[in-house]
C-alpha positions as CSV (number, residue, x, y, z in Angstrom):
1,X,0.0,0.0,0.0
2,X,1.3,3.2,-0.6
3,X,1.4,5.8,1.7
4,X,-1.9,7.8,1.9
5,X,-2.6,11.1,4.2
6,X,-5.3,13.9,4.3
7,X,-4.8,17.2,4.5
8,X,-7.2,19.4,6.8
9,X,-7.8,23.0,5.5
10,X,-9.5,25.8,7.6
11,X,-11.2,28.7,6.9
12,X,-11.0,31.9,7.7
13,X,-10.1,35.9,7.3
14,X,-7.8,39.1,8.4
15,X,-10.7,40.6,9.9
16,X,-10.3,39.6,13.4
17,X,-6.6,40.6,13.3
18,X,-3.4,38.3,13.2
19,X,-4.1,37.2,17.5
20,X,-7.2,35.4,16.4
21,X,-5.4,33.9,13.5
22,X,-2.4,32.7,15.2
23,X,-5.3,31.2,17.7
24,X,-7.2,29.3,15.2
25,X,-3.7,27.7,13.1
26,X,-2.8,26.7,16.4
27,X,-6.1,25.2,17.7
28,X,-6.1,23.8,14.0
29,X,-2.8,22.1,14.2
30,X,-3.5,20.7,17.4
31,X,-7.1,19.1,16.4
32,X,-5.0,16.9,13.0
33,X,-2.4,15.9,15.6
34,X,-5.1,14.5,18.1
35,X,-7.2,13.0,14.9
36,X,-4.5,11.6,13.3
37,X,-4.3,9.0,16.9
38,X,-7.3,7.9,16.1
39,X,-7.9,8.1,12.5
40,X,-6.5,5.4,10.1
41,X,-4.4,8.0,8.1
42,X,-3.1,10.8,9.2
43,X,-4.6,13.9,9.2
44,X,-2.1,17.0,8.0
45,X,-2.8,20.5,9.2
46,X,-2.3,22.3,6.0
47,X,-3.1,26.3,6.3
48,X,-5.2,28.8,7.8
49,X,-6.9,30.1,4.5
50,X,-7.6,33.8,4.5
51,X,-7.6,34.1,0.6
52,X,-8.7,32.8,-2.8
53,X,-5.2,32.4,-3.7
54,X,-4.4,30.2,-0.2
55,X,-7.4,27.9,-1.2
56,X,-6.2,27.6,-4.9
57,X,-2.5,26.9,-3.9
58,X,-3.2,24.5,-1.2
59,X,-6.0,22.8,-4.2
60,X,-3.4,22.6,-6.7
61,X,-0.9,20.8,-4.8
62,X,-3.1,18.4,-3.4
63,X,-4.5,17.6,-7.0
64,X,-1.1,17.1,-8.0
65,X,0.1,15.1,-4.3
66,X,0.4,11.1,-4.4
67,X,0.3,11.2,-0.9
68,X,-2.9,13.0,-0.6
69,X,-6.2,11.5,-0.8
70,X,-8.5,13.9,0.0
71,X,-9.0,17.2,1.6
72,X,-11.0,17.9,5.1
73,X,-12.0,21.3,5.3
74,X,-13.3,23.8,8.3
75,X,-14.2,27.0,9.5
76,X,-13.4,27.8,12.8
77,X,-14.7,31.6,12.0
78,X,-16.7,32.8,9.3
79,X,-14.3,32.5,6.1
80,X,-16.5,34.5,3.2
81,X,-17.2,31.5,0.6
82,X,-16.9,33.2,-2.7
83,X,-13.2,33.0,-2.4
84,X,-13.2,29.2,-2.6
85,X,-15.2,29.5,-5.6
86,X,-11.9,29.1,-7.7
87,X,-10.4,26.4,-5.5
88,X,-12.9,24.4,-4.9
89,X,-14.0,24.0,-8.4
90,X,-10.7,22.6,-9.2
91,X,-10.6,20.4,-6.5
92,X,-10.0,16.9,-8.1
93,X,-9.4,15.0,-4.7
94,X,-12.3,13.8,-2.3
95,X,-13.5,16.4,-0.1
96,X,-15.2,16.0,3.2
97,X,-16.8,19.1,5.0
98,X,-16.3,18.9,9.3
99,X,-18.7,21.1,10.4
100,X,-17.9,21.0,14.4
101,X,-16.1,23.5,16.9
102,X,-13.2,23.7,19.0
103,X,-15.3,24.3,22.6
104,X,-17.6,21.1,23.5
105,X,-19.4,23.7,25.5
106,X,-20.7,27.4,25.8
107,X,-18.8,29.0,28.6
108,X,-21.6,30.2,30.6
109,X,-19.3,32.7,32.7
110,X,-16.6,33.8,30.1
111,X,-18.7,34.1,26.9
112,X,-18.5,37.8,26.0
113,X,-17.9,39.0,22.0
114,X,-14.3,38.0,21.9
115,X,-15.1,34.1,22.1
116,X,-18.4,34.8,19.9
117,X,-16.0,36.4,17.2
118,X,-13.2,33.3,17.1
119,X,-15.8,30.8,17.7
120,X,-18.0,31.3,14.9
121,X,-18.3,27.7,13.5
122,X,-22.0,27.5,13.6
123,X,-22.4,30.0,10.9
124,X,-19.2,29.6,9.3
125,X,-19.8,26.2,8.2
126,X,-22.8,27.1,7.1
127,X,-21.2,29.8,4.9
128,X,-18.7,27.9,3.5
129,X,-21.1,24.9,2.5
130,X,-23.4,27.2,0.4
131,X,-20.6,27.3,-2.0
132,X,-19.8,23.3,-2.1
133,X,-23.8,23.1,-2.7
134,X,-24.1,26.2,-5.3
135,X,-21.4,24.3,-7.2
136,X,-23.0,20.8,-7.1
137,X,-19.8,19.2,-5.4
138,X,-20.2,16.2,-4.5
139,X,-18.9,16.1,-0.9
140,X,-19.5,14.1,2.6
141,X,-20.6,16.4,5.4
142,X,-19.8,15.4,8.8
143,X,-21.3,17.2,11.8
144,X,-20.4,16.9,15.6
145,X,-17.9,17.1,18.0
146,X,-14.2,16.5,16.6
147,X,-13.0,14.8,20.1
148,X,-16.5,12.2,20.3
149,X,-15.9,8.6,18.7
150,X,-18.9,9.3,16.7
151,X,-17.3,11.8,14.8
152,X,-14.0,9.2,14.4
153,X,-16.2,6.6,12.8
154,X,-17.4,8.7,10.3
155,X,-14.2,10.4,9.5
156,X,-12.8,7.1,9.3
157,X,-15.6,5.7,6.9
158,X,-15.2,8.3,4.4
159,X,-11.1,8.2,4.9
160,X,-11.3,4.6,3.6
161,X,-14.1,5.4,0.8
162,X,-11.5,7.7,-0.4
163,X,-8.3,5.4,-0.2
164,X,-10.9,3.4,-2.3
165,X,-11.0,6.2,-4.9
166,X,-7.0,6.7,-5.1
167,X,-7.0,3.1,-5.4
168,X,-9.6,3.5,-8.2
169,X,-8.0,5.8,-10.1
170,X,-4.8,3.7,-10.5
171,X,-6.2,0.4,-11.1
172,X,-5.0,-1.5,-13.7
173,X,-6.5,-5.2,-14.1
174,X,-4.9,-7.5,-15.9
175,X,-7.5,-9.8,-18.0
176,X,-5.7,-13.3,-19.0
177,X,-7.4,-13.8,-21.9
178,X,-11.7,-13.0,-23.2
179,X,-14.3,-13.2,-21.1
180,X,-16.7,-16.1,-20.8
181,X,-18.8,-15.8,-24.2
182,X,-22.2,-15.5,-24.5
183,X,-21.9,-13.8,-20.8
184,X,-23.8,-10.2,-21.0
185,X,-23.1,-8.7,-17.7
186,X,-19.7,-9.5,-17.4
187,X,-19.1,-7.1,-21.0
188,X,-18.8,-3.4,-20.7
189,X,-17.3,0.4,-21.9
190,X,-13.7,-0.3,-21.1
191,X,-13.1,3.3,-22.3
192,X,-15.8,4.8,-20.4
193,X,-14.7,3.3,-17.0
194,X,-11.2,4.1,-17.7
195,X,-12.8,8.1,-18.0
196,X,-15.1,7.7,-15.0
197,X,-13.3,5.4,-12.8
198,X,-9.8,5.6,-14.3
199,X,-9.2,1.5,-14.9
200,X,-7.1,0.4,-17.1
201,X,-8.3,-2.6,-18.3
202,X,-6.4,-4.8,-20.8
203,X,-5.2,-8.2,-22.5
204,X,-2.6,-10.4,-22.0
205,X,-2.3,-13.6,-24.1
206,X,-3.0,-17.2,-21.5
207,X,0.4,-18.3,-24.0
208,X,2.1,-15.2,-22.0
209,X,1.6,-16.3,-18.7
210,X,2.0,-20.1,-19.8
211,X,5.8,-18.9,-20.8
212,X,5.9,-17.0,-17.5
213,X,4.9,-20.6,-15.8
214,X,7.5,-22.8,-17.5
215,X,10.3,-19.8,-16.2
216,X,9.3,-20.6,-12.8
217,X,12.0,-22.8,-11.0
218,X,11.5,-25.5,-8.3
219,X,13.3,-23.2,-6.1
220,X,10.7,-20.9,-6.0
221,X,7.5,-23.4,-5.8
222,X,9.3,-24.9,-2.5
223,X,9.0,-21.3,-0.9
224,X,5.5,-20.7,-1.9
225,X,4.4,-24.1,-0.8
226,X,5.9,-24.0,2.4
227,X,4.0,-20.1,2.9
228,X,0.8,-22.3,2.0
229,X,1.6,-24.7,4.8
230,X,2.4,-22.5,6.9
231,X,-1.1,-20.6,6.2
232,X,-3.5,-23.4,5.4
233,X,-4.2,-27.1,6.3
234,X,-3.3,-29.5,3.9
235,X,-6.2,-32.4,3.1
236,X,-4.6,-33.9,0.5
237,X,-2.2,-36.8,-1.1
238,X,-1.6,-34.6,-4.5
239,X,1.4,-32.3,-3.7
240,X,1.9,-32.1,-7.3
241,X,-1.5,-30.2,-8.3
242,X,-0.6,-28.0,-5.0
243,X,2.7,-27.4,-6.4
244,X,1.6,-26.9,-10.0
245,X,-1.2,-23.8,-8.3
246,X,2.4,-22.3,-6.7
247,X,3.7,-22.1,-10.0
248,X,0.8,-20.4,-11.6
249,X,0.8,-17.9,-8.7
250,X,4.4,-17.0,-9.1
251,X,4.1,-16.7,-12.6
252,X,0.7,-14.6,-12.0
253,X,1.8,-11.9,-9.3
254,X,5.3,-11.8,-11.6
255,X,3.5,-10.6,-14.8
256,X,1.0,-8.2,-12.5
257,X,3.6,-6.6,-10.6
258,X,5.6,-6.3,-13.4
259,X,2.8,-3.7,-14.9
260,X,1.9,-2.6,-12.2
261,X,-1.7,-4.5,-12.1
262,X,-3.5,-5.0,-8.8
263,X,-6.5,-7.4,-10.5
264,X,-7.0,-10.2,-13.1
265,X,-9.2,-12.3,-14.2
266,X,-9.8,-15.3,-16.9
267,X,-12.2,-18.0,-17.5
268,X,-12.1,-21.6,-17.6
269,X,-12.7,-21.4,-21.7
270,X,-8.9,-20.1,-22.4
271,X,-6.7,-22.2,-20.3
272,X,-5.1,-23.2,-23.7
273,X,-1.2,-25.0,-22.4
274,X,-2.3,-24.9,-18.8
275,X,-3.3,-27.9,-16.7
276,X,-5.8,-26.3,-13.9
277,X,-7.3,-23.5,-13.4
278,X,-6.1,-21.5,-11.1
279,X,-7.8,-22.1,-7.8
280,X,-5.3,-22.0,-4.8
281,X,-3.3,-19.7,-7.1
282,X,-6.0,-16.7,-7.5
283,X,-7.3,-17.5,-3.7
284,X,-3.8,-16.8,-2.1
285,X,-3.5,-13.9,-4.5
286,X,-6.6,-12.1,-3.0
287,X,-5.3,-12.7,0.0
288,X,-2.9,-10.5,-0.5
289,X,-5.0,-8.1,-1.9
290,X,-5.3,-8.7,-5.5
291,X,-8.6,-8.6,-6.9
292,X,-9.9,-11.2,-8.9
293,X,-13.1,-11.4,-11.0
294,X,-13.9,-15.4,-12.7
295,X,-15.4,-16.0,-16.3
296,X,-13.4,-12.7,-17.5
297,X,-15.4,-10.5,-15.2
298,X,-12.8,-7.9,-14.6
299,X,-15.4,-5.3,-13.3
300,X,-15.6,-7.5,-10.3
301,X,-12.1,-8.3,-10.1
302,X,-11.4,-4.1,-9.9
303,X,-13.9,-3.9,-7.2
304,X,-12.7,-6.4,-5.0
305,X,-8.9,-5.0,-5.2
306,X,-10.7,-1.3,-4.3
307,X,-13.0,-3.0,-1.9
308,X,-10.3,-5.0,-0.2
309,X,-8.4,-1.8,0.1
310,X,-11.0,0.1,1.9
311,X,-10.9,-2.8,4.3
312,X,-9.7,-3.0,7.7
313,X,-6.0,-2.7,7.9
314,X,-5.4,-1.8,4.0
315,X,-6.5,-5.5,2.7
316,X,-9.7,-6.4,4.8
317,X,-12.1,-9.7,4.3
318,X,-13.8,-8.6,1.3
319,X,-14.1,-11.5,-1.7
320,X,-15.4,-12.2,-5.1
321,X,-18.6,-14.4,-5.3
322,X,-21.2,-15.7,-6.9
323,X,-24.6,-16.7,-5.8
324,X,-25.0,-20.3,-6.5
325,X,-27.9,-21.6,-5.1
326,X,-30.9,-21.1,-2.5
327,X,-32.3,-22.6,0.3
328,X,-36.2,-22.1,0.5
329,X,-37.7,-23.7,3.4
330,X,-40.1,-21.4,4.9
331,X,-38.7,-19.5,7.4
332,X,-35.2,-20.5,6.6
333,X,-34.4,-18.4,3.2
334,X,-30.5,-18.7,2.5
335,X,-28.7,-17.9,-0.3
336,X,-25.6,-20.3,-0.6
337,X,-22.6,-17.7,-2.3
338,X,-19.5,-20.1,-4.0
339,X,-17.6,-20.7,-6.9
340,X,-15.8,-23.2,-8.9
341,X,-12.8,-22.5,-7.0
342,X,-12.0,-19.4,-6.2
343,X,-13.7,-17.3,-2.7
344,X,-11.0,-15.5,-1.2
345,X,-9.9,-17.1,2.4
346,X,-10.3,-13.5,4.2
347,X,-14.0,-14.4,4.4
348,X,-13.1,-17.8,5.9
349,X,-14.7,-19.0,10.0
350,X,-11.9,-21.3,10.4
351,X,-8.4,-22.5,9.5
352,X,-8.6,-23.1,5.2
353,X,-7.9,-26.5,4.0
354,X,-6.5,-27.1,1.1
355,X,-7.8,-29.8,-1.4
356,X,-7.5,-31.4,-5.0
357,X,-11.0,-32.7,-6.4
358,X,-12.5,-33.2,-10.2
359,X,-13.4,-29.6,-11.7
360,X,-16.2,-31.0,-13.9
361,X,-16.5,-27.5,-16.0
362,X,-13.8,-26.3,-18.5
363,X,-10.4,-27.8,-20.3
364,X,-9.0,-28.8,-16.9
365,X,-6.4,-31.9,-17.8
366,X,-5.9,-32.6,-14.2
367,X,-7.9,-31.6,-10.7
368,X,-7.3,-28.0,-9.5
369,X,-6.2,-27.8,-5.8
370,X,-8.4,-25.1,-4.2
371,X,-8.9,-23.9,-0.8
372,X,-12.3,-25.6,0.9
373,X,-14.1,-23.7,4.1
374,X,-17.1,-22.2,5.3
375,X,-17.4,-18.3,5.6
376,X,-17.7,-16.6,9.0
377,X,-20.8,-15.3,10.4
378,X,-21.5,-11.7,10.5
379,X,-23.5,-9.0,8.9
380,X,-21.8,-7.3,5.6
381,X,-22.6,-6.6,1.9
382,X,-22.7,-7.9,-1.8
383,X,-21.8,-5.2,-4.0
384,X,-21.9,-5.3,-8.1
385,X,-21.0,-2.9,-10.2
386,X,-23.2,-3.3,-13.7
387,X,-22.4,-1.1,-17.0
388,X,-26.1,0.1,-17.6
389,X,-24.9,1.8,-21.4
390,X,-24.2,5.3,-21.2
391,X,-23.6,5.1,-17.0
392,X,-22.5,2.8,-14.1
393,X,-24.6,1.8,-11.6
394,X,-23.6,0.5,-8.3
395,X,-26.0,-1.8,-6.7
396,X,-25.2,-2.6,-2.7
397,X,-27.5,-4.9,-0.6
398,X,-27.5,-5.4,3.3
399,X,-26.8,-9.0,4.1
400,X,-26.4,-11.0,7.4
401,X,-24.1,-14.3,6.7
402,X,-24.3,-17.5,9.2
403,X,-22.6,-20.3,9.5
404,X,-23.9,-22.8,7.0
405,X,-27.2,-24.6,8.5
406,X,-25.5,-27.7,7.0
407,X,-22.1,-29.4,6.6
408,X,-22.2,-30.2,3.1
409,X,-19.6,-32.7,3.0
410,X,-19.2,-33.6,-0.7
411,X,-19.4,-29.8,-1.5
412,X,-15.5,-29.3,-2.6
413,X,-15.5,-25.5,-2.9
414,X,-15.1,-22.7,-0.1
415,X,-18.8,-21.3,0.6
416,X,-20.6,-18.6,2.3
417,X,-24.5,-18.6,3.7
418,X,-25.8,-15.8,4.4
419,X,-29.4,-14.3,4.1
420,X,-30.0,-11.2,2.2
421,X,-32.4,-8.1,3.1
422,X,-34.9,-7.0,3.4
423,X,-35.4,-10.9,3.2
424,X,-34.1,-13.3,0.3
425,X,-37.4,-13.9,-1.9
426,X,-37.6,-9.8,-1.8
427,X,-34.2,-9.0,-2.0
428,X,-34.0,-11.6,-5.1
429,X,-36.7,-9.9,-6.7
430,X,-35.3,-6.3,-6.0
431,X,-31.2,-7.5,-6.6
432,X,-33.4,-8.8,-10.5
433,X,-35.5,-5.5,-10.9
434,X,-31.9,-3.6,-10.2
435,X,-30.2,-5.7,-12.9
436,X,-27.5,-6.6,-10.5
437,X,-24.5,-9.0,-11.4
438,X,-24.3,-12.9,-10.5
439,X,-20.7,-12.1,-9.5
440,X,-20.4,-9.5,-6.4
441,X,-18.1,-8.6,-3.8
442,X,-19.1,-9.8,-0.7
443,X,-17.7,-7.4,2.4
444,X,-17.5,-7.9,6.1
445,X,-15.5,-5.1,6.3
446,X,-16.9,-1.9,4.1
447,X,-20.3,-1.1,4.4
448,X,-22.9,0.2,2.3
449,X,-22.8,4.4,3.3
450,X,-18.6,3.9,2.6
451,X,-19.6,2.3,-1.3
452,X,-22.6,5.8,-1.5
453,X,-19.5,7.6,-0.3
454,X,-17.4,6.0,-3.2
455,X,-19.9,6.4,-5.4
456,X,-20.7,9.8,-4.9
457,X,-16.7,10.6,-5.1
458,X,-16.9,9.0,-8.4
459,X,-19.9,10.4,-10.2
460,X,-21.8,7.2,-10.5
461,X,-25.4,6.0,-9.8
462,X,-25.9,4.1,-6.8
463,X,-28.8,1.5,-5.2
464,X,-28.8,0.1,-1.8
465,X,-31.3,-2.3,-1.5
466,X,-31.9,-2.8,2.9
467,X,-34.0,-4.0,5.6
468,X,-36.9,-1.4,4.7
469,X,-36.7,-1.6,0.7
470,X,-39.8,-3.0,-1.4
471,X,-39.6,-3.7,-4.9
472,X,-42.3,-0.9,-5.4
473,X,-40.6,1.8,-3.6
474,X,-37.1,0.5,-5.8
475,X,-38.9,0.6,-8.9
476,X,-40.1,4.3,-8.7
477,X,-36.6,4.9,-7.8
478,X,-34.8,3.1,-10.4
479,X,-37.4,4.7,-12.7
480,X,-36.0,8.3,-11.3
481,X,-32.5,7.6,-11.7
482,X,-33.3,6.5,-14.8
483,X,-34.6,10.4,-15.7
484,X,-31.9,12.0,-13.7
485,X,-28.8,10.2,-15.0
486,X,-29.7,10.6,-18.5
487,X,-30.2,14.5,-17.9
488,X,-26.1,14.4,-16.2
C-alpha cells in the first residue's frame, strides 16, 4: 500500500486581526495531531486560509500530491465563501466538509464577543457549505464534536471510501485472456470506466503467462508451498497439483507486478497449455489483496482489489462471489454464495484447507487444488458494479451471513450462507428488478454508506437495497435515476 494522508484546510479571514489567526492555526494544528491517533491516516494541518489564492495553492498541490487522498475542510470563523469559488471547483481529490467546533461547550461565565468572534463555526460552516452546494460538489458532510468517537467513525468511513477512490484511479487489471462468451453482464465500456473510474483494463495472451509458468524454478515453488503450509491445512495426497497452483501464482503476481496490475481475471474457456485452473493460485492472491473477477469478469475483479483496500488494515475480508444456489424452506431463506474455485480465504470462520477434487467445467487436464471452508458469520454486503450503457450503476444490498445450516460434505469448494435483506425472496426480486451481477463482492468489512460515499466521489449512480426496501418503492426509484442520470 502506498502511503496515503489527508490534508485538513480551515477557513477563515484578516478581519479579526493576526491574535485570532495565530489562535485558530494553532487550535487547527492541534485538532489533525489528536485525529491523526485515532484516524487510520493521518490527518495533515495544512493552512489557515484567509484568501482565494491560499485555497487555490493549497488545491493545486493536493490535486497534484500522491500522498494526498482527500481534503477535510473547516471553518473555525466565518471564512467568506466566494473566495473558494476558484479552489474548490478545481478540487480533483475527495472532499469532506467537518462542520464541528473547538469548545464542546458554551462557557456560561466567560462568553462575552471575543469568544463569539473566534468561535464562529455555527455559521461559518454554514457559509462555507453554500458554496460546495451552489457548485454541485459532490462532498461528505460530517457534523459533531471532533474529540466524540462518533465523529472518528465517520471520519474514518469516508477516509477509507477515499483510499478506495485513489486506489480506483490507479487500477490497472490485468485480463488473461476473453471473457466467458455468450456472458452479457460480465461485458462493458472499457473506455468509459477508464474516463469515469480511471481503470485500465487490458489483454494479456493465457500463451504469455503459460511462458511466465515454465520460467518458474523449483526453487521458487518450494517457498511458496511451504507459505501455503504455513497458512492453510493441507487435506490432501496430490502435492503435485498443489505445487503446479504455486507455480501459476508465481508466474501470476510476476506478470502483474511487473505492470503494475492490482487485479486479473480469466475463465475456464482459455486455459489453452495450462493444466488447472487457477484455484489455490488466484485465492492466495486475494489474500494478498489482489482482486480477482472469474469467467473474465474484470469489473468485479477491480472492485474487489478497491474493496479489499478500503478494508480493515489496508486488505480487509472482502471477496469475489457468486450466488449459486438457495435454500427455500419457509422461514429458513439462505442464499448459498460459492464458486468453482476461487472465494478468497479473508472471508473464511476457520483454519482453510487445502484440497485437489475433479473440476467437472472447463479444459482442466488434471484436478485443480483449491482452498475448501465455510465463511464466518456476521452481517456485511454484496456489492456489483453493472455497466447500464451510457452510466454505471452501483448496486449494494445489506446481508447477514451464518454459518452454514448444514455441513455439506461432498461440496468441494469454499462457501458462504448468508441471508440477504430486506429478506431473500424480496431481496432476489429487487437485486433482478436492479439488474445486478451474478458475480459481487461480498464485504464484512466496508459497508454500504462507505460504497454511497465511493460512489458519490466517483460520479456514479448508486442503489442500496436494505432492511426497509420493497420492490415498489425501488422501482419508482430506479425509474427516477433513470430520468436524472440521463439528464447528467
Amino acid at each position: 500500500m502506498k502511503k496515503r494522508e489527508f490534508w485538513f484546510v480551515v477557513g477563515s479571514q484578516f478581519l479579526y486581526g493576526p491574535g485570532v489567526l495565530d489562535t485558530v492555526a494553532a487550535r487547527a494544528k492541534e485538532m489533525a495531531e489528536e485525529l491523526s491517533k485515532v484516524l487510520p491516516y493521518p490527518l495533515v494541518y495544512k493552512v489557515t486560509a484567509k484568501t482565494s489564492a491560499e485555497i487555490t495553492n493549497v488545491v493545486k498541490e493536493a490535486n497534484f500530491s500522491d500522498e494526498c487522498a482527500g481534503i477535510i475542510t473547516w471553518c473555525h470563523t466565518f471564512s467568506p465563501s466566494k473566495m473558494w469559488i476558484a479552489g474548490l471547483s478545481s478540487l480533483q481529490k475527495p472532499y469532506c466538509h467537518l462542520a464541528t467546533q473547538y469548545n464542546r461547550e458554551i462557557p456560561n461565565d466567560e462568553i462575552d464577543m471575543d469568544f463569539m468572534n473566534l468561535n464562529q463555526a455555527a455559521h461559518g460552516d454554514r457559509e462555507h457549505g453554500f458554496i460546495a452546494a451552489r457548485l454541485r460538489m459532490p462532498r461528505k458532510v460530517i457534523a459533531g464534536y471532533w474529540q466524540d468517537e462518533k465523529v472518528h467513525k465517520s471520519l474514518s468511513d469516508w477516509m477509507k471510501a477515499a483510499v478506495g477512490v485513489a486506489v480506483s484511479r490507479e487500477m490497472k487489471v490485468m485480463r488473461f485472456g476473453d471473457n466467458m462468451r455468450e456472458v452479457a453482464v460480465t461485458e462493458g465500456d472499457k473506455v468509459e470506466v477508464q474516463i469515469k473510474l480511471g481503470w485500465e483494463v487490458n489483454t494479456w495472451a493465457v500463451g504469455d503467462l503459460v511462458k511466465e509458468m515454465n520460467a518458474v524454478t523449483e526453487a521458487q515453488i518450494d517457498a511458496m508451498v511451504a507459505e501455503y503450509k504455513s497458512k492453510y491445512d493441507i487435506n490432501t495426497d496430490n502435492l503435485e497439483a498443489i505445487r503446479y497452483q504455486a507455480r501459476e501464482e508465481i508466474a501470476m503476481k510476476k506478470m502483474m507486478d511487473e505492470q503494475g496490475c492490482m487485479a486479473f481475471a480469466n475463465t475456464f474457456q482459455d486455459l489453452y497449455g495450462m493444466e488447472q485452473l487457477p484455484g489455490l493460485a488466484s485465492q492466495d492472491l486475494m489474500s494478498k489483496g489482489y482482486g480477482y473477477g472469474g469467467e473474465g469478469d474484470w469489473k468485479v475483479a477491480a472492485m474487489t482489489a478497491i474493496m479489499k483496500a478500503m478494508g480493515e488494515g489496508g486488505n480487509g475480508a472482502s471477496a469475489f462471489m457468486e450466488d449459486y444456489t438457495y435454500h427455500l424452506v419457509q422461514g429458513q431463506e439462505y442464499s448459498l454464495g460459492a464458486h468453482m474455485l476461487e472465494v478468497c480465504p479473508s472471508v473464511a470462520g476457520d483454519k482453510p484447507r487445502i484440497e485437489t477434487h475433479h473440476l467437472g467445467i472447463g479444459m482442466n487436464e488434471k484436478d485443480p487444488a483449491r482452498l475448501v471452508f465455510e465463511g464466518k458469520a456476521g452481517k456485511g454486503i454484496v456489492v456489483s458494479l453493472i455497466d447500464m450503457g451510457g452510466r454505471l450503476r452501483l448496486i449494494v444490498q445489506d446481508i447477514e451471513a451464518v454459518k452454514p445450516i448444514m455441513p455439506m460434505p461432498n461440496l468441494p469448494v469454499a462457501r458462504v450462507m448468508w441471508r440477504a435483506m430486506p429478506n431473500l425472496l424480496t431481496g432476489v426480486e429487487c437485486w433482478i428488478t436492479a439488474g445486478g451481477a451474478h458475480h459481487t463482492v461480498l464485504s464484512y468489512d466496508v459497508t454500504a454508506e462507505q460504497m454511497r460515499d465511493w460512489a458519490r466521489m466517483m460520479d456514479i449512480e448508486f442503489v442500496h437495497i436494505d432492511k426497509n426496501t420493497t420492490p415498489e418503492k425501488l422501482e419508482e426509484e430506479l425509474m427516477i435515476k433513470d430520468l436524472i442520470w440521463k439528464l447528467k
